[in-house]
C-alpha positions as CSV (number, residue, x, y, z in Angstrom):
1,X,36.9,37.5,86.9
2,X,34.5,39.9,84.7
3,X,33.8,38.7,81.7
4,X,32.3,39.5,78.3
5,X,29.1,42.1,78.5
6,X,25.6,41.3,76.9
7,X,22.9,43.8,76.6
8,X,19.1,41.9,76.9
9,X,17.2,43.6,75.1
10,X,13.1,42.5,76.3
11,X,10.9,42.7,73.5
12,X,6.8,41.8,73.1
13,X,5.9,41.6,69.5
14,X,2.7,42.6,68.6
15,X,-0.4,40.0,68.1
16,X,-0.3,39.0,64.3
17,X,3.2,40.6,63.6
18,X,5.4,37.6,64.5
19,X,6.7,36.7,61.3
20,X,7.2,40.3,60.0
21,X,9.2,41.1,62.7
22,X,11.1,37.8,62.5
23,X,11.6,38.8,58.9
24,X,13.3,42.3,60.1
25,X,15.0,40.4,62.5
26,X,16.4,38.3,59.8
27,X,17.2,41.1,57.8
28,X,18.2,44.3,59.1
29,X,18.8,43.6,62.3
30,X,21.3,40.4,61.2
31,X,22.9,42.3,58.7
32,X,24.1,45.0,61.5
33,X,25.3,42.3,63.8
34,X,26.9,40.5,61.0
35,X,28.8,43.9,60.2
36,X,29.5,45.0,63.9
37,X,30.7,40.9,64.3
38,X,33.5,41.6,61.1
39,X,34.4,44.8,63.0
40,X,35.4,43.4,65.8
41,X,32.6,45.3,67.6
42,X,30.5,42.3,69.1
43,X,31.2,39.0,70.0
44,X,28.1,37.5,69.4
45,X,24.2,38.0,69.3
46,X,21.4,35.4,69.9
47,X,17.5,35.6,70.0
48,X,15.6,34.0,72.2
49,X,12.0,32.9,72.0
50,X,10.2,32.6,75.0
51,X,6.0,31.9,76.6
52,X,4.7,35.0,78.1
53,X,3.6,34.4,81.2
54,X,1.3,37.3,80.8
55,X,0.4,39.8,77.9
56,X,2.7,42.3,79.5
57,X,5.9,40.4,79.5
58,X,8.4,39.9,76.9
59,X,8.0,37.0,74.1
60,X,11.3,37.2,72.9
61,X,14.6,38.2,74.3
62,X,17.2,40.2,71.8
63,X,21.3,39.3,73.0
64,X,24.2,41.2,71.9
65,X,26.9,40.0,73.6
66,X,30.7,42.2,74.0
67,X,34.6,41.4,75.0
68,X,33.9,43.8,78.0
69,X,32.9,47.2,79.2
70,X,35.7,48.7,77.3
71,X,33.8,47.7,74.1
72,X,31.7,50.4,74.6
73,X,33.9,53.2,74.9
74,X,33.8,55.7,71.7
75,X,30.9,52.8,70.5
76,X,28.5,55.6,68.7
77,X,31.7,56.4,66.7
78,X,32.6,52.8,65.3
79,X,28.5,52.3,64.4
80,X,28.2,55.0,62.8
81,X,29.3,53.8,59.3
82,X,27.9,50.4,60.1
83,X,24.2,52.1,60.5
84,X,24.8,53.9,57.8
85,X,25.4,51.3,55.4
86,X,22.7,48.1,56.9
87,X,19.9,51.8,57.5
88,X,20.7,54.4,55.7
89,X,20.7,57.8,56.6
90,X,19.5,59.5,59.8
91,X,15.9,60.1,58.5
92,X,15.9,55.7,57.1
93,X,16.5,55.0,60.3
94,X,14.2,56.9,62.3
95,X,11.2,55.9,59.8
96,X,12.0,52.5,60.2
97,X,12.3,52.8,64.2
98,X,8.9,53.9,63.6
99,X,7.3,50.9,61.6
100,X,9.5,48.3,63.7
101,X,7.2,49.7,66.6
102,X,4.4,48.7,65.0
103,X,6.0,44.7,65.1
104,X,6.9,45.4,68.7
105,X,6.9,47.1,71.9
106,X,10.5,47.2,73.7
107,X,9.5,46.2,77.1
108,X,13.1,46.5,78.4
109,X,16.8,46.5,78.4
110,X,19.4,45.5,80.7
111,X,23.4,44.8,80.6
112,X,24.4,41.7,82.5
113,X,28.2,40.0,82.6
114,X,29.7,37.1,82.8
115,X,31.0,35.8,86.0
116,X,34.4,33.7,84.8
117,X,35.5,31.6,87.8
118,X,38.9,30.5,88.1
C-alpha cells in the first residue's frame, strides 16, 4: 500500500562552511520542523551525512518525511504562520535564503514513498 511521503532534499555545503551551516541546520531549520511536527504537518525529518563521491554531488541529504500526498494539499496555507514565526517576514526570509546559499548549494530535490507491504 502507499505509504508516508518524504521529500530528499540533496544538498553540497560549501568548503569551510560545514559547521555554520550545521549550526543553521540546528537552528532555524529545526525550529521549523519542530513547529510543523506540533502541527501535525510532518511526521518526521532526518539529516543525513554522507562522502561525496565527487565535488559535484551531494554531502548531506535533508528528509522531511509526511502521512501522505494528501499532506500537501492547501500546505503553503498551514506554513505560513509557521515561517512566519521560526523567519520572520517575507523580506527575513528571502535575505536569509540568500546567506544560507553561501553555506550551500541545493543540488537537488526529489519526493519518494514508502512501499508498505502487506
Amino acid at each position: 500500500t502507499e505509504g508516508p511521503v518524504s521529500i530528499v532534499t540533496s544538498v553540497k555545503v560549501e568548503a569551510g562552511m560545514w559547521d555554520a551551516y550545521m549550526s543553521w541546520l540546528q537552528t532555524g531549520w529545526k525550529k521549523s520542523l519542530e513547529a510543523q511536527k506540533a502541527a501535525g504537518i510532518v511526521l518526521g525529518y532526518a539529516v543525513y551525512g554522507t562522502q561525496a563521491r565527487s565535488r559535484d554531488e551531494a554531502d548531506l541529504y535533508l528528509v522531511v518525511t509526511y502521512k501522505n500526498m494528501a499532506a500537501f494539499d492547501g500546505l503553503d496555507e498551514r506554513m505560513e504562520p509557521i515561517m512566519q514565526r521560526s523567519f520572520g517576514n517575507q523580506a527575513a526570509r528571502d535575505t536569509a535564503a540568500v546567506d544560507r546559499e553561501k553555506m550551500r548549494r541545493q543540488i537537488g530535490q526529489e519526493m519518494i514513498r514508502e512501499v508498505v507491504f502487506k
